[in-house]
C-alpha positions in Angstrom: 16.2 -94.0 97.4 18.0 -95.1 100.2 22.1 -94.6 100.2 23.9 -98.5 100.2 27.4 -99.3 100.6 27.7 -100.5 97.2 26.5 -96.7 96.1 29.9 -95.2 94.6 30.9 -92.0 96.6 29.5 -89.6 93.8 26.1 -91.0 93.4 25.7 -90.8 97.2 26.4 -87.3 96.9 24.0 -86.8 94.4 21.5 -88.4 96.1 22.3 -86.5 98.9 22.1 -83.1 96.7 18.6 -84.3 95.2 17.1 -84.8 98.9 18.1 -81.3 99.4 16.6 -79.9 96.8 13.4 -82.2 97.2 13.0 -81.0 100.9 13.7 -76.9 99.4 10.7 -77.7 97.3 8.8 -79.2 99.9 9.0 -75.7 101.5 8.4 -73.9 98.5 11.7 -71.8 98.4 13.7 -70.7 95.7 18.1 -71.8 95.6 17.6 -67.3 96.1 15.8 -67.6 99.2 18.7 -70.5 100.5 21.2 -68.4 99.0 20.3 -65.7 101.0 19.3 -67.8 104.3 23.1 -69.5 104.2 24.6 -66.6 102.4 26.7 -68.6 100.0 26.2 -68.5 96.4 23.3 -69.2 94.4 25.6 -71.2 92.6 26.7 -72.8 95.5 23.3 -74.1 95.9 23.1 -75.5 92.5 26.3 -77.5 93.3 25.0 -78.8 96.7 21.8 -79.8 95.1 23.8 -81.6 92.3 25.9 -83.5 95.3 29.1 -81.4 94.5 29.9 -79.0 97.1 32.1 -78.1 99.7 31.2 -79.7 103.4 30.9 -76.1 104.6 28.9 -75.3 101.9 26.9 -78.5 102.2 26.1 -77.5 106.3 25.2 -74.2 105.4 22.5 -75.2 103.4 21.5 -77.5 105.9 21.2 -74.7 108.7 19.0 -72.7 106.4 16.9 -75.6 105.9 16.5 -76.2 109.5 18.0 -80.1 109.2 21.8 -79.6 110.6 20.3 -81.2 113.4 20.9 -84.5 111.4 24.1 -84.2 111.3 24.4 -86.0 115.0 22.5 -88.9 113.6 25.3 -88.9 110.6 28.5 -89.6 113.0 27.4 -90.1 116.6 29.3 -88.8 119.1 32.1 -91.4 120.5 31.5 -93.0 123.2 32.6 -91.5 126.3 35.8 -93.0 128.2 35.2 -93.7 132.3 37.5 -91.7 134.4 39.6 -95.1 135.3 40.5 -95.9 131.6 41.6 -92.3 131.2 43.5 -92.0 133.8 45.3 -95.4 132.6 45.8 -93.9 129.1 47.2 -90.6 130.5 45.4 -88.4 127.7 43.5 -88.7 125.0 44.1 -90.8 121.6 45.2 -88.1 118.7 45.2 -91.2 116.3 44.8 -95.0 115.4 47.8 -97.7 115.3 47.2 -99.7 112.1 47.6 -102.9 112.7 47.2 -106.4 110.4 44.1 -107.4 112.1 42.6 -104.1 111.0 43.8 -104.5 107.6 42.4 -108.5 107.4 39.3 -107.5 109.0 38.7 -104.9 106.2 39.7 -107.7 103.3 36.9 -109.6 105.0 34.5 -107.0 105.1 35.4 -106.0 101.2 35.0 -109.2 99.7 31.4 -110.2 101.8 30.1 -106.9 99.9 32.0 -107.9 96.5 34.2 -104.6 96.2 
């Protein structure tokens, strides 16, 4: 199954528990043996593989797996900034301005997917 936007938050996280657990399997390991890898809980692991964890939790379990490498695919890194429009800002942004274009363009966007 393949995560969509119109996927509500939990059943994304379930699907995202039940890929873990089908790639466990895949290796032939026990929740003990990623229990022990991550060294969380081994009910820990039965939350993360039913998509109810804690992020920690949830990249723990990924290192023992050998897949937190995917988390750069999951939020790339932001672009980088050329030393002329840093030096114009002065320093780094530490957060967004909302504005009512922002707001519109996310009415827009909400109502083309029917939510």
């Amino acid at each position: 199954m393949k995560v969509y936007k119109r996927m509500t938050d939990k059943s994304i996280a379930e699907e995202l528990g039940d890929r873990v657990k089908k790639f466990r399997l895949n290796k032939n390991w026990t929740q003990k043996d990623i229990a022990e890898f991550s060294g969380i809980s081994l009910k820990a692991i039965q939350n993360a593989e039913k998509g109810s964890c804690t992020l920690l939790n949830y990249i723990k379990v990924l290192r023992a797996l050998g897949l937190v490498e995917v988390l750069d695919s999951v939020i790339p890194e932001a672009a980088t900034i050329s030393p002329l429009q840093l030096a114009k800002m002065g320093k780094s942004r530490q957060r967004a301005r909302s504005t009512k274009n922002a707001v519109e363009h996310q009415k827009r966007i909400n109502k083309i997917l029917g939510v």
